[in-house]
Each structure stands twice: as C-alpha cells, then as structure tokens.
C-alpha positions in Angstrom: 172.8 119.4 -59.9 174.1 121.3 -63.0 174.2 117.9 -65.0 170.6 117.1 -64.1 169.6 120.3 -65.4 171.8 120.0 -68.4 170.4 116.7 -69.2 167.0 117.7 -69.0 167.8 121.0 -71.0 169.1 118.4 -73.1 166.5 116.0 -73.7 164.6 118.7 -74.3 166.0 120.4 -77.1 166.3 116.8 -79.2 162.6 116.7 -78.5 161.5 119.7 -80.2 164.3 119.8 -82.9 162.3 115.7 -82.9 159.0 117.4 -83.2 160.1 120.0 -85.9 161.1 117.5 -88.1 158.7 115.2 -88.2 156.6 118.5 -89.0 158.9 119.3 -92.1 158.9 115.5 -93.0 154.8 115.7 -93.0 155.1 118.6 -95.1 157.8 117.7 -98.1 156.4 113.9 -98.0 153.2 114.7 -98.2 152.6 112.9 -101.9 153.9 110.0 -100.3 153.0 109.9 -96.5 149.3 110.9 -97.6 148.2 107.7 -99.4 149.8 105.7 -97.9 147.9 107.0 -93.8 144.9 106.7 -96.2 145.3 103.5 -97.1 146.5 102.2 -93.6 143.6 103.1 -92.1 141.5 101.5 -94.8 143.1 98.8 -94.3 142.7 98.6 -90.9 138.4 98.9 -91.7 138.6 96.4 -94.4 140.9 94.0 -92.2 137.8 92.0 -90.1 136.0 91.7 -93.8 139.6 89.9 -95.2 139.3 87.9 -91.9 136.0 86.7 -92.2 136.4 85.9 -96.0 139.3 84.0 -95.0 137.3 81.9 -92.1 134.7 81.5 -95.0 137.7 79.2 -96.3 138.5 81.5 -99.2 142.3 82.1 -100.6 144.1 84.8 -99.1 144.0 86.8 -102.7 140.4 85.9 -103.0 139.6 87.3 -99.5 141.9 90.6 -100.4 140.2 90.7 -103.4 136.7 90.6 -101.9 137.6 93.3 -99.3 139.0 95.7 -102.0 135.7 95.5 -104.1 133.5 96.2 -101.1 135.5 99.5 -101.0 135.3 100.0 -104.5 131.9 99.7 -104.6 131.3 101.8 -101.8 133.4 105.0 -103.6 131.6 104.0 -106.9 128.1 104.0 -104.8 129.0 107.7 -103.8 130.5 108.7 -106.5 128.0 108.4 -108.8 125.0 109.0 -106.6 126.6 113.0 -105.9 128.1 113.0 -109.8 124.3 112.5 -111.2 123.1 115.5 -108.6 126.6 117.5 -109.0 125.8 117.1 -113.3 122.2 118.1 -112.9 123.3 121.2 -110.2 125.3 122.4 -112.8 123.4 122.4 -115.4 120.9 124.1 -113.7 123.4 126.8 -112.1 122.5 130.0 -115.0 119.1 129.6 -113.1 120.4 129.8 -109.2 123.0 132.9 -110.5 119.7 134.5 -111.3 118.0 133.6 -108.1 121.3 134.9 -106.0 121.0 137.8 -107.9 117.8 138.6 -106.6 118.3 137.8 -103.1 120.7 140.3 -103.0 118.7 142.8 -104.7 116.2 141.9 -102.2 118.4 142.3 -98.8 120.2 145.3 -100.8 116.4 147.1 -101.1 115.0 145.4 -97.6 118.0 146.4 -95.4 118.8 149.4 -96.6 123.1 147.8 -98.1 123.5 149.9 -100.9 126.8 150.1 -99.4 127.6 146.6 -98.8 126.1 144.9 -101.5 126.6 146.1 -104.9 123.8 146.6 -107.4 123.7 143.0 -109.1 120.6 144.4 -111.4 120.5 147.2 -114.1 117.3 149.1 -114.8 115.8 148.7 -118.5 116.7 151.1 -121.5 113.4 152.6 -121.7 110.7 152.5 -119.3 108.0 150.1 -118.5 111.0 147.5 -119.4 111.7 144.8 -117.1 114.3 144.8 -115.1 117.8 142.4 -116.5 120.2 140.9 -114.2 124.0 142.1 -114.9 125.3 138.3 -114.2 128.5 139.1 -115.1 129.2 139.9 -111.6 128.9 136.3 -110.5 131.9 135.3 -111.9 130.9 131.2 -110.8 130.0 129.5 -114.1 128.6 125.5 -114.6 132.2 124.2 -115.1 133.1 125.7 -111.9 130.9 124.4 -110.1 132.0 120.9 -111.6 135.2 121.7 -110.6 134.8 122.4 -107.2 132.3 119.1 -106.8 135.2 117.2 -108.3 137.9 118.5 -105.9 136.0 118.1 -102.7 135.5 114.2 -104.0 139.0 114.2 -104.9 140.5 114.4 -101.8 141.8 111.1 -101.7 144.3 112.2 -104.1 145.3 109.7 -106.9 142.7 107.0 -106.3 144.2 104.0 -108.2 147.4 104.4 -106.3 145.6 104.2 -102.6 144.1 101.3 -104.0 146.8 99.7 -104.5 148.6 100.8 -100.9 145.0 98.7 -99.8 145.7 95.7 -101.2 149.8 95.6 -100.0 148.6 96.6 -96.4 146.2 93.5 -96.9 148.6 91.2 -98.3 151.6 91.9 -96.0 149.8 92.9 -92.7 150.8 89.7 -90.8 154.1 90.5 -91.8 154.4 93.9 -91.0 152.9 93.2 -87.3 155.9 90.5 -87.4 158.4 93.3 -88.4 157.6 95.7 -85.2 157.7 92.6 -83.1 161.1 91.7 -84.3 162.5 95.2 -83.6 161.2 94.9 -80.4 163.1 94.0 -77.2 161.7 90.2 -76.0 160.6 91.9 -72.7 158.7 94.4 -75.1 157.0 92.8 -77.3 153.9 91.7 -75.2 153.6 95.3 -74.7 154.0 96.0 -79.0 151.5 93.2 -79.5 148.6 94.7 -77.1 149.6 98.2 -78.5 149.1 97.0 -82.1 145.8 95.2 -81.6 144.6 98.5 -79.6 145.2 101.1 -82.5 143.5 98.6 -84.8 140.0 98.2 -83.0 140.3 102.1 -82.1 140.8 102.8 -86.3 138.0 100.1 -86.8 135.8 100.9 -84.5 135.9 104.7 -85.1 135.8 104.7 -88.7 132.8 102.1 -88.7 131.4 104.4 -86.5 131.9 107.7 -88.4 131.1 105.7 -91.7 127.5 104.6 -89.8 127.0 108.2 -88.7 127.8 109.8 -92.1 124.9 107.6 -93.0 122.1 108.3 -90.5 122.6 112.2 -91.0 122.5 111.7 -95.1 119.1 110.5 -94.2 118.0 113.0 -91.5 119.1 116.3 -93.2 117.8 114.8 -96.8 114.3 114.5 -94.7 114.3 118.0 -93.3 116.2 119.6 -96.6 113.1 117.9 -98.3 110.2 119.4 -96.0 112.1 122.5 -96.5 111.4 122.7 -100.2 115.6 122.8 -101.4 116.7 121.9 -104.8 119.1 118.9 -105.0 118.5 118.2 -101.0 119.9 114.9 -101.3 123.3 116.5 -102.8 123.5 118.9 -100.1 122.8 116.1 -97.4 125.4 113.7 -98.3 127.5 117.0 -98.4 127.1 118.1 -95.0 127.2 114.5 -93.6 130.6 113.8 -95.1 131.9 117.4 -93.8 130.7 115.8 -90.1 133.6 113.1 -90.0 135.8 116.7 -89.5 135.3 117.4 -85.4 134.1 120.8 -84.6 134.7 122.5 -87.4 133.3 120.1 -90.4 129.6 121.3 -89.0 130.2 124.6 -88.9 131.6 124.5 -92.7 129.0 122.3 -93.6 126.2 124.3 -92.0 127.2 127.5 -93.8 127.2 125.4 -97.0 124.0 124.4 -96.7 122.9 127.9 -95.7 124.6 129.5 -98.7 122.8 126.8 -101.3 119.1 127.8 -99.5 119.9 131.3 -100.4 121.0 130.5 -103.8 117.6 128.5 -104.1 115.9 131.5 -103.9 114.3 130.1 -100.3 114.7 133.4 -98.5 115.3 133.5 -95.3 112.5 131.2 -94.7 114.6 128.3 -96.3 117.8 129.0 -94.0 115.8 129.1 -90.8 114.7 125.6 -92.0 118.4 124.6 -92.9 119.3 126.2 -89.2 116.6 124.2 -87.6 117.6 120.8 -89.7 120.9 120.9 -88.8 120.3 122.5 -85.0 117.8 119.1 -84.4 120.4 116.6 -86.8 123.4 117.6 -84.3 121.7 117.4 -80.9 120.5 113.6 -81.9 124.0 113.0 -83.0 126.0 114.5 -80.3 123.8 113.5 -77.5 122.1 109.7 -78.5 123.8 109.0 -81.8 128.0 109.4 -80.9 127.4 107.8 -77.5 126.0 104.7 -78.7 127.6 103.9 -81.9 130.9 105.3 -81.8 131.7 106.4 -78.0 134.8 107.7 -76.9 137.0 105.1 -78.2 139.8 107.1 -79.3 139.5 109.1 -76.1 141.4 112.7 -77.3 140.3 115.8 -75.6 138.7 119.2 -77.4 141.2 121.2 -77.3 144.2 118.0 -78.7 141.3 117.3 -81.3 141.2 121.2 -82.7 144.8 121.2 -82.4 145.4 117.9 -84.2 142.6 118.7 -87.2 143.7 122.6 -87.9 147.4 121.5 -88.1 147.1 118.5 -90.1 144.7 120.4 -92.2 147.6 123.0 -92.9 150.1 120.1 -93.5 148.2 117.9 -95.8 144.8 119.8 -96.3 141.3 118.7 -96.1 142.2 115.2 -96.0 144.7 115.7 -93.2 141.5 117.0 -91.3 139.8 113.8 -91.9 143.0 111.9 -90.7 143.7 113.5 -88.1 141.7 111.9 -85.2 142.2 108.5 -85.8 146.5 109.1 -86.3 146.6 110.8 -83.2 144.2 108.3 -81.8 147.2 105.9 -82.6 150.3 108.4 -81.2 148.5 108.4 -78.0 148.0 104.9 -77.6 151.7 104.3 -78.4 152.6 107.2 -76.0 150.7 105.3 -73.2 153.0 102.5 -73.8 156.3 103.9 -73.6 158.3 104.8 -70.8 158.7 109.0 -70.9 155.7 109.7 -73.5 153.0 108.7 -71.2 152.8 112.2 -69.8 151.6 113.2 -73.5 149.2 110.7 -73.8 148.1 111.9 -70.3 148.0 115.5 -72.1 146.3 114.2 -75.1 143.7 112.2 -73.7 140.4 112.9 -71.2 141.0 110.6 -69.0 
C-alpha cells in the first residue's frame, strides 16, 4: 500500500517538475520556439495548396514556391491596405488630439469631473479670445501612432526568418511525419499516423476558418463603422476583425479600441453607441450562424482551458502566443487522447 502511494506521489512530482519546465523552456526559447509554432502552423494551412500544385504536376520546389507566394501576397495585401490608412491616420492625428481634447472638456463641463478629468483647455489672455487647447497634455504624437500600428503588425516577429521556417516545413514535411513514425513502437505507429493527420485538418480547418471569419467581419463592421460616420472605418474594421482570432478577450480589446477611436473622432457618444451596436449585431451573427457553420468546434477545448491557454501563452510569448494558443493546445489534446495516462487531460481539456 505504501509503494502505491509512493509511486503515485512519485509520478506526480516528475509531472509537475515536467510541466514547470516546459514553462521555463517556453519562456527562455521564446526567439526560437516562436517562429518556428508560427511557421508550423502555416505550414500546415499552406500544406493542401503545395498538394494540389503538386497533383497539378508541378515540381516539388515549384509547388513550395507557389504556396509561399500565396502567403506572401496575402501579408503584402494587408500590409499595405492598413499601412496606406495607418500613414493617412497619422498624418491626420494633430486634428483627432484636438478633437479628444474637446470631448473631455465636454464630459469634464457635462458631468460635472473637474476632479477626474483635468482641464485639457486654457482660457484666452484677454477676453473675447477664443479658447486654445493646451495639447501638451496628450503626450501621443504622429510617430507614435506609427509606432504602435507597426508593432501590432509586427507580431510575427522577424518576418523573413518565418518565411523561411515555411518553406523547410514544406520541403521536409514528408520527412518529418517519417521521423515520428520511426521513433514510434510498430504497434504505435497506426496510432502516430491518425494522430498526425488529426492535428493537421484541426490547424487547417481552424485557421481557414478564423482566416474566413476575419474576413466577413472586416466587411460587416467597415459597413456599420461607415453608416456611423468614423474616420478611417476601414482601418478600424480590419483592426477589430484581426483582434477576433484571440477567444474571449480579442473582442473585448477590440471593442474598446474601436470605442476609444469614435471618441477621438469627435462622434460623441452618439458614435460609440453606433460602434456598441456594430459590434453587439457583428458578434451575435458570428457566434451564433457564422462560427457554427464555417469553423465549428473542430478543435473541441472548453471555456475555461481556452482562457487558461490564451492568458498564459500571452504572458509567455505575448500577443502572438494569444493567437497561438488555440490551435497548439488544439494539437496537445489530440496527442493526449492518444496516449495511455494523458487521456484524462484531454478529457479535462476538451467539451466532450
């Protein structure tokens, strides 16, 4: 009795000292683990386009080559679509200071917060002169806002270098699958096989999905942002859409974004009622008709694993490990369902 409950005691312990190092290795390997679950999962979307290419009778290299530029000119698509808005937003951003300035005199005077909100604007010298906003309290200037439009783009870290991590995952793919299989017992590799092929169409499926989604809202919240009256509505859209592919939380970030940038447009509170009611109408379609039909519940992780998963990937490896997250746990729990003693934590991670 004593060595059964030493054993499990045991087992125990080298799980979590397990568990805290993988944690530390996620951590200090970050510049190299980051890329590369970037570009595995890219990969693993760009795989059926290499296949088809290849049925199409073209050379492996040509077929790799094909698939990498349909990804290349999909970033270079984006990229330069929300650069021309980002350039022009920025440009235009000693305007909006102005306009913030005066909502806040506006809510200051309304609402009665002299004690909450500071006095942005400074009475004239000499009577009958019109009022001139202090703007040195908005500290934000044009380049800043460049900056921050360039990190949130950025997030894939050192783009030439992924690219590359692409085109090695393409080029070596069948013999990577071959590696696993090799270290594999014979009377487990039918079991490595079906596990492999299931984390592939769950990544494929998922991010197609996402990618699909990311694109119907672009257009639905550029519509209502439009009605609305908002400056640089399709900026904000493609925004807010991206911030979706982060569960839970991306909307609620992206929501207060979008809020934020209607006050700054001088809108009022007429304008973020509008962004409220957008968004309010944008998520019931997607959460209800869209998600259902076009990406489902493939990956099959419950609420409560997802916030888990997102918040401490986003501590590990930051806002990309939040976009990450779903579809690398996605994977752990399908190889937890296939191995003997781990199939409790897929039961834990999963809704079934």
């Amino acid at each position: 009795m004593a060595t059964t409950v030493n054993t499990r005691l045991l087992n125990a312990v080298l799980r979590l000292a397990l568990l805290i190092g993988a944690v530390i290795i996620l951590y200090y390997a970050k510049g190299l683990l980051l890329p590369l679950a970037v570009a595995g999962l890219l990969a693993m979307l760009l795989n059926p386009v290499d296949e088809q290419l290849r049925r199409w009778g073209l050379s492996p290299g040509l077929s790799i080559a094909g698939a990498t530029g349909v990804l290349l000119l999909f970033f270079l698509g984006v990229f330069a679509a929300v650069g021309q808005q980002a350039a022009s937003f920025a440009d235009s951003w000693p305007e909006t200071k102005q306009n913030i300035a005066k909502q806040l005199d506006n809510l200051r005077e309304e609402y009665d917060l002299k004690g909450f909100i500071p006095e942005i604007s400074t009475a004239g010298k000499e009577a009958g002169e019109e009022q001139q906003m202090n703007l040195s309290q908005l500290p934000v200037s044009g380049s800043g806002i460049m900056s921050f439009f360039s990190g949130t783009f950025g997030v894939l870290g050192d783009f030439l270098l992924m690219l590359v991590y692409v085109v090695l995952f393409l080029s070596q793919k069948d013999r990577l699958r071959e590696f696993l299989l090799r270290r594999m017992p014979d009377e487990r590799r039918g079991v490595t096989h079906q596990a492999v092929n299931e984390s592939r169409d769950i990544v494929q499926k998922y991010l197609r999905g996402r990618l699909i989604l990311i694109a119907i809202l672009t257009v639905l919240y550029s519509i209502g942002f439009l009605i609305i009256g908002l400056d640089y509505a399709v900026l904000i859209a493609v925004l807010v859409a991206i911030l979706s592919i982060i569960p839970y939380l991306g909307n609620i970030i992206g929501g207060a974004f979008a809020m934020a940038l209607a006050f700054a447009d001088g809108g009022g509170s007429t304008a973020v009622i509008g962004v409220v009611i957008t968004m309010s109408l944008a998520q019931v379609l997607e959460s209800y008709v869209l998600t259902p039909l076009i990406v489902g519940d493939e990956v099959d992780i419950n609420p409560l694993t997802t916030i888990v998963c997102v918040v401490g990937m986003t501590i590990l490896w930051g806002p990309v490990g939040a976009i990450v997250a779903i579809p690398v746990f996605a994977i752990l729990r399908i190889v937890f369902s296939h191995l003997d003693g781990l199939r409790d934590y897929a039961y834990l991670m999963g809704q079934e």
